[in-house]
PyMOL Python script that loads the backbone (N, CA, C, O; Angstrom):
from pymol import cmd

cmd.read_pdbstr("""\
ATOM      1  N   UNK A   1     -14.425 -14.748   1.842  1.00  0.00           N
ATOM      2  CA  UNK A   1     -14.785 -14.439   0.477  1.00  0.00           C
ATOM      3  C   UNK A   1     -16.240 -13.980   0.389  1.00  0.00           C
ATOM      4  O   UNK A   1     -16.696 -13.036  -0.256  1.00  0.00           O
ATOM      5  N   UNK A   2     -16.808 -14.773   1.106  1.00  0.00           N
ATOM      6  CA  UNK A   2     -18.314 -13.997   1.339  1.00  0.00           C
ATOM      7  C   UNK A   2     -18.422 -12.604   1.532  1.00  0.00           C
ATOM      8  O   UNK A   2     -18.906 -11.671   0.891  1.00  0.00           O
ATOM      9  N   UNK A   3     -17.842 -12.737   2.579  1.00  0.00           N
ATOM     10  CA  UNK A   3     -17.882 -11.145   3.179  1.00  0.00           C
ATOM     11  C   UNK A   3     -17.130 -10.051   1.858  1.00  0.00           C
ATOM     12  O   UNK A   3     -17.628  -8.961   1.576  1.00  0.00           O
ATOM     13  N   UNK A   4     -16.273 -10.432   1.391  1.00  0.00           N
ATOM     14  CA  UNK A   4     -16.070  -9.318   0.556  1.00  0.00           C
ATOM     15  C   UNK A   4     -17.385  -9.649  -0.941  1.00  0.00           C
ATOM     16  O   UNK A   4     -18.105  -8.748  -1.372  1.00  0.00           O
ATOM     17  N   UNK A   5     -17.394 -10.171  -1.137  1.00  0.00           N
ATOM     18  CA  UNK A   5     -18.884 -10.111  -1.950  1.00  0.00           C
ATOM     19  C   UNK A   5     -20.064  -9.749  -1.816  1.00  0.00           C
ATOM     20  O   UNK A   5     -20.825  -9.590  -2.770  1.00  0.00           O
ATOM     21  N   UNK A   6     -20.440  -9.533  -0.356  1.00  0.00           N
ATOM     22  CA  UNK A   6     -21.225  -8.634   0.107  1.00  0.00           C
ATOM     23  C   UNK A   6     -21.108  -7.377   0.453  1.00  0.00           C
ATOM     24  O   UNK A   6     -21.863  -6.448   0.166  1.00  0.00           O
ATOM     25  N   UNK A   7     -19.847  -7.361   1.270  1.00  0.00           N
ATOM     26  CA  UNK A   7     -20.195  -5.209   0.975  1.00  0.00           C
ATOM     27  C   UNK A   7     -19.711  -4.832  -0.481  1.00  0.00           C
ATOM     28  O   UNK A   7     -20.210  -3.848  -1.028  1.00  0.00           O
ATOM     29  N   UNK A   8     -18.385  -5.878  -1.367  1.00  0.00           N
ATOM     30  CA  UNK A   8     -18.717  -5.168  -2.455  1.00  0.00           C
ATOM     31  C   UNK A   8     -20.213  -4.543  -3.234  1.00  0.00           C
ATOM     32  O   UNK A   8     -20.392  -3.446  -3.762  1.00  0.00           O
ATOM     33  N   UNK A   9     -21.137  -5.669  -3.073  1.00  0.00           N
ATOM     34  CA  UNK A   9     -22.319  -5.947  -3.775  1.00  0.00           C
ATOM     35  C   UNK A   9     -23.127  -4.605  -2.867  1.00  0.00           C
ATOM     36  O   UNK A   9     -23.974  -3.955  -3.480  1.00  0.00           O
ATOM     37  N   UNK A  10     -22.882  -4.328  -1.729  1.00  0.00           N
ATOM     38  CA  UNK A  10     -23.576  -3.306  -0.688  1.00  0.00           C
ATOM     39  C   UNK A  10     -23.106  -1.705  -1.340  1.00  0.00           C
ATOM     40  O   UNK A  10     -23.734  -0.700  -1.672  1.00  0.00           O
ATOM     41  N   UNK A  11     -21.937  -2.024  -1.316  1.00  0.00           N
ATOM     42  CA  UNK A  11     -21.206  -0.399  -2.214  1.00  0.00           C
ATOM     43  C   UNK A  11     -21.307  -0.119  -3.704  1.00  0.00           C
ATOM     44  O   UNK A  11     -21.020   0.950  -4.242  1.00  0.00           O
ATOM     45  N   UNK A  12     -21.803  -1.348  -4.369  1.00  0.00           N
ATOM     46  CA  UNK A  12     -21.642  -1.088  -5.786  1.00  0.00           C
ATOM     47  C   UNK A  12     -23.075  -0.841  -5.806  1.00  0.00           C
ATOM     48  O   UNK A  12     -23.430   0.256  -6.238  1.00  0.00           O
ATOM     49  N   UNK A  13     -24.197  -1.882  -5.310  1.00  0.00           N
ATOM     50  CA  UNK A  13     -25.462  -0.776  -4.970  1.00  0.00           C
ATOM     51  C   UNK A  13     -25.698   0.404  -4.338  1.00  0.00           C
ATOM     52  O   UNK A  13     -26.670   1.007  -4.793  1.00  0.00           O
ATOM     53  N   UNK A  14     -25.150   0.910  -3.475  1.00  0.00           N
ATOM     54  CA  UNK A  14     -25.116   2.262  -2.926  1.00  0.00           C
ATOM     55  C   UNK A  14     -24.877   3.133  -3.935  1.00  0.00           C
ATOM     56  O   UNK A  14     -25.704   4.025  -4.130  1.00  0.00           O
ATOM     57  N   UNK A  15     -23.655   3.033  -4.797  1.00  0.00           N
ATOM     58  CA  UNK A  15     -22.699   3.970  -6.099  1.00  0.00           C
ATOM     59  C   UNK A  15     -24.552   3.757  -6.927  1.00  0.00           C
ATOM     60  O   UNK A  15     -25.281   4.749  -6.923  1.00  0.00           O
ATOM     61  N   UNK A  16     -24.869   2.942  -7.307  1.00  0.00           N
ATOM     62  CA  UNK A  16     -26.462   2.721  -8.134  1.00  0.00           C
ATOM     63  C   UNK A  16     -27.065   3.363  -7.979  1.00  0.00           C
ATOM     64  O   UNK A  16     -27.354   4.187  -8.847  1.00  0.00           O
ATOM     65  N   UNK A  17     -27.647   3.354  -6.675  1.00  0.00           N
ATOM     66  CA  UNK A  17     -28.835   4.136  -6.123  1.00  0.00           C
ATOM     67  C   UNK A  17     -28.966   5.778  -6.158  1.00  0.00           C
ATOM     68  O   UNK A  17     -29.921   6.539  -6.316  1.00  0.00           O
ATOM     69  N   UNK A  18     -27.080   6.029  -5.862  1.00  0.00           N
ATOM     70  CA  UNK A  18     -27.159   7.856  -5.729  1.00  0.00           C
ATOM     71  C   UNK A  18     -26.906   7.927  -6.905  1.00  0.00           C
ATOM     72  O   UNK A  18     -27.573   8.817  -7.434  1.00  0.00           O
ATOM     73  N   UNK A  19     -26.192   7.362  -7.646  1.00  0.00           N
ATOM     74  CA  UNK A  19     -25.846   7.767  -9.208  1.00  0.00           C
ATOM     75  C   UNK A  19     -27.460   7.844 -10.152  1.00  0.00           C
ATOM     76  O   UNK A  19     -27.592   8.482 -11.197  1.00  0.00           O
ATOM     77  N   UNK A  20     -28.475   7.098  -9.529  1.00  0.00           N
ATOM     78  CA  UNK A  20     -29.873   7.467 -10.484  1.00  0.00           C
ATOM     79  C   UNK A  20     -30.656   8.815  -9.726  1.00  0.00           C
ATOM     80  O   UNK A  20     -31.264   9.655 -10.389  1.00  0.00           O
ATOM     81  N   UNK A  21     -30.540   8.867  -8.323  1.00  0.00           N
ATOM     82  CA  UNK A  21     -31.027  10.270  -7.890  1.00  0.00           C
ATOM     83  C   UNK A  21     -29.701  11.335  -8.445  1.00  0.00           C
ATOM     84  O   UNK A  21     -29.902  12.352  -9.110  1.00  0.00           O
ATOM     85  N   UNK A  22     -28.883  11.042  -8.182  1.00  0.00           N
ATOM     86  CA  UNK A  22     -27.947  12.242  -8.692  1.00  0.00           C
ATOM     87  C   UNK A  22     -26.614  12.148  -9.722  1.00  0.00           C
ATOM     88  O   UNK A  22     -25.425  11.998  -9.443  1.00  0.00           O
ATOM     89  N   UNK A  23     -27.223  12.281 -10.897  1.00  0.00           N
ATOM     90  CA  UNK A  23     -26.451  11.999 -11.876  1.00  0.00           C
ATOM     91  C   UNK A  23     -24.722  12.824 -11.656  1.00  0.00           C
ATOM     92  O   UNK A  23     -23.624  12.267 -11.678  1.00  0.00           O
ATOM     93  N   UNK A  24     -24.883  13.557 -11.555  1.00  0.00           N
ATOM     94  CA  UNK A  24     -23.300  14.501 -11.259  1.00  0.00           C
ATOM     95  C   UNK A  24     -22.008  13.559  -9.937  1.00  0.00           C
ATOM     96  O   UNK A  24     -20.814  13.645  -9.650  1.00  0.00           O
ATOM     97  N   UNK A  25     -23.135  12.782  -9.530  1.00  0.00           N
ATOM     98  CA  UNK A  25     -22.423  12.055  -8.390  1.00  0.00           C
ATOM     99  C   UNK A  25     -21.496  11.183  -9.000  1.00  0.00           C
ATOM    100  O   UNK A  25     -20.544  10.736  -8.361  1.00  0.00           O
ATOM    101  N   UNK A  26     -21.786  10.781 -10.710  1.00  0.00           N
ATOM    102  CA  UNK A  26     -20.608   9.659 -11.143  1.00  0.00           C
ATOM    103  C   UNK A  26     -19.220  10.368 -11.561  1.00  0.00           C
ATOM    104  O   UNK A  26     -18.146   9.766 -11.553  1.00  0.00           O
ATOM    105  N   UNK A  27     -19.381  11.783 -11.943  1.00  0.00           N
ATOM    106  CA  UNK A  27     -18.026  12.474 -12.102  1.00  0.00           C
ATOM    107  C   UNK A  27     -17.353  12.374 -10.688  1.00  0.00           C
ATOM    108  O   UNK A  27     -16.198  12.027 -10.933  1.00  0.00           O
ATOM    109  N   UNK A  28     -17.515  12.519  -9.176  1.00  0.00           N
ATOM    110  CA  UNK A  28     -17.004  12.221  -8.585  1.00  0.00           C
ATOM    111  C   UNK A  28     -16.463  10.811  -8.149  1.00  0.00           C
ATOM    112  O   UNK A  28     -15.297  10.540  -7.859  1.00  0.00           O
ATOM    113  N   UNK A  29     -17.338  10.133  -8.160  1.00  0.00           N
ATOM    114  CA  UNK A  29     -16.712   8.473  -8.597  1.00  0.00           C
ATOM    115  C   UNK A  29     -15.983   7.817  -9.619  1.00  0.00           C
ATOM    116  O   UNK A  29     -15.695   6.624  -9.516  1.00  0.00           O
ATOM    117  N   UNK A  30     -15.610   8.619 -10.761  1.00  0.00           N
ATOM    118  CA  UNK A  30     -14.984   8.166 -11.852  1.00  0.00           C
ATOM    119  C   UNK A  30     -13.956   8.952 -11.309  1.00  0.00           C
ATOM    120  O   UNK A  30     -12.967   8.237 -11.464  1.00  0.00           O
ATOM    121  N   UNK A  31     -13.497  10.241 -10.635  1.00  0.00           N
ATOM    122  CA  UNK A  31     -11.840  10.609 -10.617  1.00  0.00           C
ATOM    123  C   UNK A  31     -11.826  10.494  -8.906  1.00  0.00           C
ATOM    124  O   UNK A  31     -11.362  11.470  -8.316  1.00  0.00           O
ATOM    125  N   UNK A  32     -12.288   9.404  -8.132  1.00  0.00           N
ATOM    126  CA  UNK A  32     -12.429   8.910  -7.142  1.00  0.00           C
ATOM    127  C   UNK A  32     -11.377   7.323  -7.461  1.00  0.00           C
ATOM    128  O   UNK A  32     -10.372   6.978  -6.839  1.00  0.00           O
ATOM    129  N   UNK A  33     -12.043   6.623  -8.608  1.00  0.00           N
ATOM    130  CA  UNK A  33     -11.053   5.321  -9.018  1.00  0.00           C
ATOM    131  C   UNK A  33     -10.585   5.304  -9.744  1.00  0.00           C
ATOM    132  O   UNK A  33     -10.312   4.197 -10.208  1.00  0.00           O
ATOM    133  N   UNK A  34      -9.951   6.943 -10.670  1.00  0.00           N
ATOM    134  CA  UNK A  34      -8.780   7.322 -11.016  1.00  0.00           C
ATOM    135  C   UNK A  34      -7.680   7.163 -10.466  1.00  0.00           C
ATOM    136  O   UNK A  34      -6.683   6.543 -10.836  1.00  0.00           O
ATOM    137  N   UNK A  35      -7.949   7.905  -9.310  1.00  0.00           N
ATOM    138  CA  UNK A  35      -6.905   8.716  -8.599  1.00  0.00           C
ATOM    139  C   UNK A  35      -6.637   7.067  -7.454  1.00  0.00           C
ATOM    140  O   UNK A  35      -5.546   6.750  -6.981  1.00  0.00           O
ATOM    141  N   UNK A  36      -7.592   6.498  -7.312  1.00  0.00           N
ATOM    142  CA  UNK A  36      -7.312   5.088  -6.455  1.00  0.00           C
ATOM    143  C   UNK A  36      -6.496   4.348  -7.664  1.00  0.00           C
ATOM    144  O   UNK A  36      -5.322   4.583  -7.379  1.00  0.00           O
ATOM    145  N   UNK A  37      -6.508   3.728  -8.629  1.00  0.00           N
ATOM    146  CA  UNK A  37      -5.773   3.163  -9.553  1.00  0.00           C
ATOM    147  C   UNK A  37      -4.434   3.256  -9.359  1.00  0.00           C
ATOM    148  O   UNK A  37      -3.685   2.410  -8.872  1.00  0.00           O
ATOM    149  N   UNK A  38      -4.039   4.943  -9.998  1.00  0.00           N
ATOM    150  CA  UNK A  38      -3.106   5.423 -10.217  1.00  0.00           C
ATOM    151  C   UNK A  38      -2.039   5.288  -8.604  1.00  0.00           C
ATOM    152  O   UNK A  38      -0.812   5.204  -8.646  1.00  0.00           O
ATOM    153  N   UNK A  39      -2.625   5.294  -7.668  1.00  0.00           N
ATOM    154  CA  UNK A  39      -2.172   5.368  -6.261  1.00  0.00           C
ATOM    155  C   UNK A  39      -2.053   3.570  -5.875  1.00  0.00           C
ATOM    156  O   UNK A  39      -1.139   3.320  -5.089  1.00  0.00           O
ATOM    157  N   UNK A  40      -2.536   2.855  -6.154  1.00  0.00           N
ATOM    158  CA  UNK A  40      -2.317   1.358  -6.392  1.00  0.00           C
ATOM    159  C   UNK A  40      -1.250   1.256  -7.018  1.00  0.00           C
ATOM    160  O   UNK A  40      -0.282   1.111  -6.271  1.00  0.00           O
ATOM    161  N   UNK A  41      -1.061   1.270  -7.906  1.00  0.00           N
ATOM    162  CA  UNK A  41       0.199   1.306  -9.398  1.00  0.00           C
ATOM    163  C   UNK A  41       1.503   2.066  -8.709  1.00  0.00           C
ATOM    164  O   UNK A  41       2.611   1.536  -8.790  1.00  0.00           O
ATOM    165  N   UNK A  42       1.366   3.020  -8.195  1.00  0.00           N
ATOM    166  CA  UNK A  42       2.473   3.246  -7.270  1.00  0.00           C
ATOM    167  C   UNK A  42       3.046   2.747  -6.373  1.00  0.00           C
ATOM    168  O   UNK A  42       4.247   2.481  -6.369  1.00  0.00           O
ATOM    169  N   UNK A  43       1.909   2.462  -5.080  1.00  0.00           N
ATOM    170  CA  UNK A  43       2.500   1.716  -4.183  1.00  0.00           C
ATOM    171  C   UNK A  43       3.061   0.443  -4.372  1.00  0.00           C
ATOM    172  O   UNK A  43       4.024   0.022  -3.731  1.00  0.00           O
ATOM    173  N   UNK A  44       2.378  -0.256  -5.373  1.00  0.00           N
ATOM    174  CA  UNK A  44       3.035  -1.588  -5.708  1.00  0.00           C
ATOM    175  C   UNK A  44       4.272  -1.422  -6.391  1.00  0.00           C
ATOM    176  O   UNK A  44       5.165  -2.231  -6.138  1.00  0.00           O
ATOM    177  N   UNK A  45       4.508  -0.369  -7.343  1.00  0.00           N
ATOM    178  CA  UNK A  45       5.914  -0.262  -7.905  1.00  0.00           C
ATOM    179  C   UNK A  45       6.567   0.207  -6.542  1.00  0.00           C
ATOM    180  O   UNK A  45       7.656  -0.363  -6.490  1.00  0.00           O
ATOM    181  N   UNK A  46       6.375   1.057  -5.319  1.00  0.00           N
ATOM    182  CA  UNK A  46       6.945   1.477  -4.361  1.00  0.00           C
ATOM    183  C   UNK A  46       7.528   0.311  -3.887  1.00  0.00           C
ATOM    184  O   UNK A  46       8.726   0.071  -3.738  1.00  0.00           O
ATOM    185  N   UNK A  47       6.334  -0.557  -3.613  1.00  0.00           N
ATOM    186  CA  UNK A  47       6.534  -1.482  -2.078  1.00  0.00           C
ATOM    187  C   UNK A  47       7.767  -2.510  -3.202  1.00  0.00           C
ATOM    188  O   UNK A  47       8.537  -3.144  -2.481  1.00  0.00           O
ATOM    189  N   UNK A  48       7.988  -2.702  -4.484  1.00  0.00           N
ATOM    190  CA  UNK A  48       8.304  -3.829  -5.029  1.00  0.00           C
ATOM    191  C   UNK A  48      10.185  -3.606  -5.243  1.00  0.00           C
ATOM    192  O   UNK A  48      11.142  -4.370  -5.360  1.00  0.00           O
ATOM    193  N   UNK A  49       9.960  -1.963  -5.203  1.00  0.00           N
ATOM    194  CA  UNK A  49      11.562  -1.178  -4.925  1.00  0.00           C
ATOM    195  C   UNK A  49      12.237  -1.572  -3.495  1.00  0.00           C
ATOM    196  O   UNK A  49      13.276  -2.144  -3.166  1.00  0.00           O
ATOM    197  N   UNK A  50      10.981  -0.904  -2.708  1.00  0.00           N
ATOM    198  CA  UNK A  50      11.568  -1.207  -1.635  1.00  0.00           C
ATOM    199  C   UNK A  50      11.976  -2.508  -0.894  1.00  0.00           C
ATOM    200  O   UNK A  50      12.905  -2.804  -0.142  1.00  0.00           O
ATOM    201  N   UNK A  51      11.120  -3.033  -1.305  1.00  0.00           N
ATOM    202  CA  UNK A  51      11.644  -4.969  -1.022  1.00  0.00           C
ATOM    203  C   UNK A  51      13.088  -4.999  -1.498  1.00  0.00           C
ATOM    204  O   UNK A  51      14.025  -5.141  -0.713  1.00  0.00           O
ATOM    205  N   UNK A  52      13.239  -4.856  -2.859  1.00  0.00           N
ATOM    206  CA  UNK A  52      14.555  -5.108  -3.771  1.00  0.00           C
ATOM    207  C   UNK A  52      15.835  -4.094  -3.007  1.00  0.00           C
ATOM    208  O   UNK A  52      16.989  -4.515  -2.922  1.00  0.00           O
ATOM    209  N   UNK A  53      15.610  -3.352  -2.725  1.00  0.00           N
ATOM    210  CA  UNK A  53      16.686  -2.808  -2.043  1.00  0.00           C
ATOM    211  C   UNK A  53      17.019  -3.058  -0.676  1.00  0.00           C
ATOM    212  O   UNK A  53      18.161  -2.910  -0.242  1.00  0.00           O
ATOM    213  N   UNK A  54      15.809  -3.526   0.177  1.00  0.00           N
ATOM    214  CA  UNK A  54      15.996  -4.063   1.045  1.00  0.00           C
ATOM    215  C   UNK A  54      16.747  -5.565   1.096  1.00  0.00           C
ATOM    216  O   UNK A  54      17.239  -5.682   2.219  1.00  0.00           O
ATOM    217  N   UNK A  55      16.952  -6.501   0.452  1.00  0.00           N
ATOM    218  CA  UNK A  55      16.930  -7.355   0.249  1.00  0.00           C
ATOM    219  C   UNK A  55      18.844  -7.270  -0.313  1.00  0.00           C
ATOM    220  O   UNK A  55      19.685  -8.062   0.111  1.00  0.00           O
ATOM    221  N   UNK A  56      19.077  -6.398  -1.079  1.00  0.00           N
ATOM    222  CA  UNK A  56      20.400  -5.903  -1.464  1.00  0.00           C
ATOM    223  C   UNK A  56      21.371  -5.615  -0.336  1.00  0.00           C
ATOM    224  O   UNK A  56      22.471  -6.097  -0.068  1.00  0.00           O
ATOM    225  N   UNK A  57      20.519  -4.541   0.330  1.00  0.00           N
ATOM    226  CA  UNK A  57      21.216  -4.107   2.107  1.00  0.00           C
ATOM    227  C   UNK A  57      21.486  -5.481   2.872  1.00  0.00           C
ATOM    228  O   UNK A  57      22.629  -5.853   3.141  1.00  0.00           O
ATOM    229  N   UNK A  58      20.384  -6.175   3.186  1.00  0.00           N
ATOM    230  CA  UNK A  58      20.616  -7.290   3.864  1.00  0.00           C
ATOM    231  C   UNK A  58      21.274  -8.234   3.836  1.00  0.00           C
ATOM    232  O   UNK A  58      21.695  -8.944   4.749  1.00  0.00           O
ATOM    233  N   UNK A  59      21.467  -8.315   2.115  1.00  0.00           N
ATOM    234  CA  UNK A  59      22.506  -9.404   1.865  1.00  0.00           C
ATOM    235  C   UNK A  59      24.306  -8.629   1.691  1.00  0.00           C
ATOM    236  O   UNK A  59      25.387  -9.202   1.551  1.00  0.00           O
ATOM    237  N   UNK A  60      24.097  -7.709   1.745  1.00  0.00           N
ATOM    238  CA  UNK A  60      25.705  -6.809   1.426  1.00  0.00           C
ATOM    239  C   UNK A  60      26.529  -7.030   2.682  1.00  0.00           C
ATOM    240  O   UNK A  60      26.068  -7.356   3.775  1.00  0.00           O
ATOM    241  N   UNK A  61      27.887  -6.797   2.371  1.00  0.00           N
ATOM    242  CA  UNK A  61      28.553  -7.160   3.410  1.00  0.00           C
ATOM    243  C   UNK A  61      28.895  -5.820   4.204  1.00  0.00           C
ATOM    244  O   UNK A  61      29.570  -6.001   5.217  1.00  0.00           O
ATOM    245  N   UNK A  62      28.488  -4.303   3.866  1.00  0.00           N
ATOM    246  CA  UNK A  62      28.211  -3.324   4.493  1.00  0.00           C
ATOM    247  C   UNK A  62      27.090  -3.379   5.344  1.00  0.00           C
ATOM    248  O   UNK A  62      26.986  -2.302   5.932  1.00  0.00           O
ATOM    249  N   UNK A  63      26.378  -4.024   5.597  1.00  0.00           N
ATOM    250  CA  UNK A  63      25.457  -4.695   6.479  1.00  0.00           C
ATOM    251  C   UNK A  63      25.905  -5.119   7.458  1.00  0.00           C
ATOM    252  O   UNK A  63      25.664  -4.564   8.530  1.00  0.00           O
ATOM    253  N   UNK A  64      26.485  -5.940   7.398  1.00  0.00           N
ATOM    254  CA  UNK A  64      27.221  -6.824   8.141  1.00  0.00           C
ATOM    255  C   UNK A  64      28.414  -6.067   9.341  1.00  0.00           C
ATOM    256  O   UNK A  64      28.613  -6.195  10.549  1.00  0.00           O
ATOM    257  N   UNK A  65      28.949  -5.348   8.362  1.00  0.00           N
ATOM    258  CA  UNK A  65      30.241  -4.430   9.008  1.00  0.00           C
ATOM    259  C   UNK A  65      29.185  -3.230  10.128  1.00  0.00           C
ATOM    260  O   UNK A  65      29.380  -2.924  11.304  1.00  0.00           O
ATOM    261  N   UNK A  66      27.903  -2.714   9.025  1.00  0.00           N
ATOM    262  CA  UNK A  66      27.424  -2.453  10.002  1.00  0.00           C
ATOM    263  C   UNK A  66      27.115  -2.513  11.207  1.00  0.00           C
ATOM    264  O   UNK A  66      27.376  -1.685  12.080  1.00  0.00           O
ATOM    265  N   UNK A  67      26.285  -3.948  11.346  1.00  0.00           N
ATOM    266  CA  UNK A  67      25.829  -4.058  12.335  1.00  0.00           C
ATOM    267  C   UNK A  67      26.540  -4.894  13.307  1.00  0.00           C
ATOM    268  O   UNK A  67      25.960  -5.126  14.368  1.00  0.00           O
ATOM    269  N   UNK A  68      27.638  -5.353  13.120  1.00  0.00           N
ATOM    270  CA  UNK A  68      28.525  -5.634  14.209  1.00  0.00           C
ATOM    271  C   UNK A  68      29.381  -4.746  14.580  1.00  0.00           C
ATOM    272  O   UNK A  68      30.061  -5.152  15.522  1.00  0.00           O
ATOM    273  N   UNK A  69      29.752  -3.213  14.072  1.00  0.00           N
ATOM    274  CA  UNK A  69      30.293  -2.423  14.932  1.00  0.00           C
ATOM    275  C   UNK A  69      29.472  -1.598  15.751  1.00  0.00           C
ATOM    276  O   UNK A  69      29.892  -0.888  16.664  1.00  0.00           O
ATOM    277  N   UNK A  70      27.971  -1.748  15.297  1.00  0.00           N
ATOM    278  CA  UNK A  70      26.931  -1.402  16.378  1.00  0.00           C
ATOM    279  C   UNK A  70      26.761  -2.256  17.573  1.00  0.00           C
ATOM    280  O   UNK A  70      26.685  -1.789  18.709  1.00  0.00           O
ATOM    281  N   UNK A  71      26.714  -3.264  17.351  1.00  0.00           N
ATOM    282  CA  UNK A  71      26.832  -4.507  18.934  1.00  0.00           C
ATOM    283  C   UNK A  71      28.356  -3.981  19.327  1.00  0.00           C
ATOM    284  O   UNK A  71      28.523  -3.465  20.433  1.00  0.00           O
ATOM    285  N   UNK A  72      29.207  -4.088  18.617  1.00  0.00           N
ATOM    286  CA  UNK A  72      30.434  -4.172  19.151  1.00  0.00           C
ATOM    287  C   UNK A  72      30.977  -2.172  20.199  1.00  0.00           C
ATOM    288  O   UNK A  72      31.907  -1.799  20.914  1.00  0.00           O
ATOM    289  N   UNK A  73      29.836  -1.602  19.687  1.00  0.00           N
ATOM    290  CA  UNK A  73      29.836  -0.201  20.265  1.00  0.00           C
ATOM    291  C   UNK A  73      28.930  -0.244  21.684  1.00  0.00           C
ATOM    292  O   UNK A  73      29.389   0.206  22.734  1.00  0.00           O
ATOM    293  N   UNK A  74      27.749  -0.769  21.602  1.00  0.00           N
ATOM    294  CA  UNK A  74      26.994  -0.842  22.382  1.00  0.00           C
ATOM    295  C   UNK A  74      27.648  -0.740  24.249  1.00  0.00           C
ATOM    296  O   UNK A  74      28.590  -1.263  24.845  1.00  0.00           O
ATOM    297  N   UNK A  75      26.582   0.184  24.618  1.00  0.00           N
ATOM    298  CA  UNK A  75      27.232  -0.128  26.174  1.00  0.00           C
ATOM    299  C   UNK A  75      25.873  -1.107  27.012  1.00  0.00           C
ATOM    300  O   UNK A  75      24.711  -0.710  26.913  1.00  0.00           O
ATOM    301  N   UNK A  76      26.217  -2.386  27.806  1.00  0.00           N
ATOM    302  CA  UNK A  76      26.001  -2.937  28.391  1.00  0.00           C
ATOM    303  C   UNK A  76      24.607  -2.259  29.742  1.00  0.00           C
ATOM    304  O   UNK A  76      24.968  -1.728  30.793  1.00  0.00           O
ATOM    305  N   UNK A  77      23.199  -2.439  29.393  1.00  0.00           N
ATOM    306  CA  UNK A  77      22.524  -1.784  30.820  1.00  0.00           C
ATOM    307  C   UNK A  77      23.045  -2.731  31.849  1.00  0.00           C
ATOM    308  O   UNK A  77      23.827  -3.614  31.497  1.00  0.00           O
ATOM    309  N   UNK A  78      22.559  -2.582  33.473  1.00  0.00           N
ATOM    310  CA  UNK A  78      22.611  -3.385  34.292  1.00  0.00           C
ATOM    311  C   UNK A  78      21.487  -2.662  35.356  1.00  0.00           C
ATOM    312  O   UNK A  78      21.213  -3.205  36.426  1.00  0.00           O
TER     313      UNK A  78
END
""", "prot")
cmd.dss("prot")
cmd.show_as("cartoon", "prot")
cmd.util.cbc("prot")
cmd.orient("prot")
């Protein structure tokens, strides 16, 4: 927890420092954690689909049929 309180505190002073030498630098940082937001909000609706359907497959009994006519196909190495 430290550690992320320090480079936060390291990057949010850095964003400080260039944003008072170069004012134009905050339009790039404002559609910088736009575009990060909006890409958060996705992946979590992504990753929260993909769990749920995963979770559907795994428990289905087409699963099942699956994957025992795959063992049951399989040829033996030696």
């Amino acid at each position: 927890m430290r550690m992320l309180v320090g480079i936060s505190s390291m990057i949010f002073g850095a964003v400080i420092l260039i944003s008072v030498l170069l004012p134009w630098f905050l339009i790039g940082v404002v559609f910088i954690l736009i575009i990060y937001v909006y890409a958060a909000a996705f992946y979590r609706a992504s990753a929260r689909e993909l769990k749920v359907r995963y979770l559907m497959l795994t428990y289905s009994d087409s699963y099942d049929l699956c994957c025992s006519f795959s063992d049951s196909v399989s040829i033996p190495s030696h």
